[in-house]
N, C-alpha and C positions, 0 to 999 in steps of 0.2 A: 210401701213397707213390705214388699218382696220378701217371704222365709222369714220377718220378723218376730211374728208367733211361735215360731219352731225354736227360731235362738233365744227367744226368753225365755223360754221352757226351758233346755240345755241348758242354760245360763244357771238358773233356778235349781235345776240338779242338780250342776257341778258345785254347786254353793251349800248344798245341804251335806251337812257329813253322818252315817250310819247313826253315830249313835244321837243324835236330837230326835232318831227318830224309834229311837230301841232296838236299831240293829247290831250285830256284835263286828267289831272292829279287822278281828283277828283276821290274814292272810292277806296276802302281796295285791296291792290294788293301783293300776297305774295312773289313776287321780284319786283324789282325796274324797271328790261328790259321790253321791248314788250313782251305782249302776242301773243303765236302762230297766233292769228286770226287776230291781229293788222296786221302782218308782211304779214300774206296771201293775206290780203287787199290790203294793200299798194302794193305788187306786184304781185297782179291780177295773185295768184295763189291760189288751193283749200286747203283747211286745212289739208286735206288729205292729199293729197300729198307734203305740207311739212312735217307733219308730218315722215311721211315715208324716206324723204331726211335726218331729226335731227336725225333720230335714225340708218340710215344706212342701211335702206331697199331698196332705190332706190338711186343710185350712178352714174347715168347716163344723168345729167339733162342737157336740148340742151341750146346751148350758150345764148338763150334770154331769158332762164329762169336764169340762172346766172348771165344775165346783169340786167335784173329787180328786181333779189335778192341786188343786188350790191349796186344798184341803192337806192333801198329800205331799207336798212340795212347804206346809208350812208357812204360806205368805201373809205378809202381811196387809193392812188394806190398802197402802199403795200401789203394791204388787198385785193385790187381786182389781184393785182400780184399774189398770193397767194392762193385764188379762184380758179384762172385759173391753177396753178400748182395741185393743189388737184385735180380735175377735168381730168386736162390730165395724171396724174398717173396713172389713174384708165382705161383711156383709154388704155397705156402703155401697163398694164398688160396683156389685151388681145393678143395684139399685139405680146409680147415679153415671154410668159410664161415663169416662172422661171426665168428672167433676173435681179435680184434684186443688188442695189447701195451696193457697201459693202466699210468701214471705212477707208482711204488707211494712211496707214503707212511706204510707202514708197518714198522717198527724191531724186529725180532725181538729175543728179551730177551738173545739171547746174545752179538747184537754189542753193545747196551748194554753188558752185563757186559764186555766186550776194551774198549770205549773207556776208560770206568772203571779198569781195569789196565794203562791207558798213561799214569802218572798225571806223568810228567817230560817227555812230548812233546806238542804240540799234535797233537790227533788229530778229523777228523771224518768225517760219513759226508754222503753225496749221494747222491740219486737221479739220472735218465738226462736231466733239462731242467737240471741245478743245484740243487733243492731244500736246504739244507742242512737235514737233518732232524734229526742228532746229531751234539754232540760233548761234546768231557770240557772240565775246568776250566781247564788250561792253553791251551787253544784262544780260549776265552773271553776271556781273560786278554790274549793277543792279538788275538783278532780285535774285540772288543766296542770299545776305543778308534779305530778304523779307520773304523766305522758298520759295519760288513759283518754286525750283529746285532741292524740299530736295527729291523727290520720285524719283525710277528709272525712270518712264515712268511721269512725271509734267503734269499736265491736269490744264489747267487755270480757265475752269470753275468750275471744284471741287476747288480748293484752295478757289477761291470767293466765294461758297456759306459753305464747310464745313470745311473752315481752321480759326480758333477763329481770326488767327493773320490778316485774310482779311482788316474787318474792320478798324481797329485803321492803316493798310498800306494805303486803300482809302478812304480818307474824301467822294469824292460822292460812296460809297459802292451801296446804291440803285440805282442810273441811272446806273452804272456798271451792276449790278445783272440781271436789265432788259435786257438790252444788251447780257448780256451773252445767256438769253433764248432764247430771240427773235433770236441771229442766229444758237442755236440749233433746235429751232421750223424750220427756214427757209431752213435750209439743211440736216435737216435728212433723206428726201427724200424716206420713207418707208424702210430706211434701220434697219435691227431687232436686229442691234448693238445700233444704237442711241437709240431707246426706250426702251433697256435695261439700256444703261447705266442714262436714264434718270428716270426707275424705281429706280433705286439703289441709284440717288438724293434723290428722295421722302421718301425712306425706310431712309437712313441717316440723311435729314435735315430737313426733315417736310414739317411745313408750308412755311419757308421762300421761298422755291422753289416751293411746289407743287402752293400755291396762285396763282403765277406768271408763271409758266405751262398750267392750270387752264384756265388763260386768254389768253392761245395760243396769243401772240404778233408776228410780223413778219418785224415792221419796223426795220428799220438797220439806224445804223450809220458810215460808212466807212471813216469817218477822223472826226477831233475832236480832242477836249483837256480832260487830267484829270489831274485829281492832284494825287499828292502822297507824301505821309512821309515814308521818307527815313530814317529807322534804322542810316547810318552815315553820311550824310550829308544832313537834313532835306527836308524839300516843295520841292519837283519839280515840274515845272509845265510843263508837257510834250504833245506837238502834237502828233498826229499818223495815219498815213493815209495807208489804209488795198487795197492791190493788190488782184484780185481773180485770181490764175491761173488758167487755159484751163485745161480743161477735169481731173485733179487730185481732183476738190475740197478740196482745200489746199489754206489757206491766207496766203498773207507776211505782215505782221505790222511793219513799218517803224516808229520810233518816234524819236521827236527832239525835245530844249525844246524852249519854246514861249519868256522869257525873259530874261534879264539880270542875273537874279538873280539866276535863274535854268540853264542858260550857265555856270555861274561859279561855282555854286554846281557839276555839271554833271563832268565840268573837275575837281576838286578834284575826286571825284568818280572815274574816268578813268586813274588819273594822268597824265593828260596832264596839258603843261601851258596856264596858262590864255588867255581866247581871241583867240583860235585854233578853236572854232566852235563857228559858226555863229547862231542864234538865228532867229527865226521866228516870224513874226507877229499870232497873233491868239488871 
């Protein structure tokens, strides 16, 4: 994660505007964020040496300079979550030369066996780029009419951002999109597969992804509703609440659907009879 600390920082700036932070608006500013000197100010650090921190000159900054960045820059705790992970990577490396996260692609027998005994909800597993590696029948069931299963290897955040048929599947398509970056930004962890395959976003879809890249986001939303239009039986409206397994960096997405009207879509879909699953509030 080379200069990563620096462009969060920058990032972080550019995103803050004068007055959230009581500064006065007034004269010609050729971005909208804080100026370098505003931010030095505010946390009673030298221009200099942030400067050297944005660009990746200095990667070593002591916890109170972090915390008065933090503090200063306004973040929230995902952002200062995220701070501190940037920060202790770079300690890491010293530590651990050459130990670097690498993509895992492989499926221990015992979450097979849990997907397998989720046999009424659409359930799948992913790795830390999107990989979908596993899921059970009911997933299938759903996701295969969608395309989100037409490749050999189905990457959920590639379909989302360079599969035409995304959109017109998610009505919220944008808060998805976000989503999808923000937990690519939060787990790539310096590994030099993710920033690959997150170049190979940028080279295929543009703006839609790089923007939103760009603005390095890192909040998460681990359960939740979305909607979806379903090629054969329209609207669902689906809960889903995301498991982190221990040491794989691997999610399990559990979904179920919130109302009446998506319980009985869902069983046409699975061919079950009506009224066999039970619906959610949400």
């Amino acid at each position: 994660m080379d200069g990563e600390l620096g462009a969060f920082l920058r990032s972080r700036r550019e995103a803050l505007r004068p007055e959230q932070v009581g500064l006065p608006t007034n004269g010609r500013r050729r971005t909208p964020g804080l100026r370098r000197a505003e931010l030095a100010t505010l946390a009673q650090v030298s221009v200099e040496y942030l400067t050297r921190l944005e660009q990746g000159r200095d990667t070593r900054p002591s916890p109170g300079i972090l915390a008065a960045l933090a503090e200063a820059l306004r973040l929230d705790d995902a952002d200062r979550r995220h701070l501190q992970q940037l920060a202790s990577v770079d300690h890491r490396r010293q530590l651990c030369a050459g130990g670097r996260p690498t993509v895992s692609r492989t499926v221990r027998p015992q979450v097979r066996t849990l997907l397998e005994a989720l046999r009424d909800r659409p359930a799948y597993l992913i790795n830390r780029i999107g990989d979908v590696l596993a899921w059970n029948g009911p997933f299938d069931r759903l996701a295969r009419p969608l395309g989100l299963l037409d490749d050999e290897r189905p990457n959920l955040v590639w379909f989302v951002f360079a599969d035409e048929r995304a959109p017109e599947h998610f009505p919220d398509w944008a808060d998805l999109a976000d989503q999808q970056v923000a937990d690519l930004h939060r787990l790539r962890g310096g590994d030099p597969a993710a920033d690959a395959f997150a170049q190979r976003l940028d080279r295929t879809v543009g703006e839609p992804f790089q923007s939103r890249w760009q603005r390095r986001p890192v909040a998460v939303q681990p359960s939740g509703v979305r909607w979806l239009r379903h090629p054969e039986v329209g609207p669902l409206r689906l809960s889903y609440e995301t498991l982190e397994l221990a040491d794989d960096q691997q999610r399990l997405v559990v979904q179920q659907p919130t109302d009446a009207e998506s319980t009985a879509a869902l069983d046409r879909l699975l061919g079950r009879r009506p009224g066999s699953l039970r619906s959610v509030a949400g």
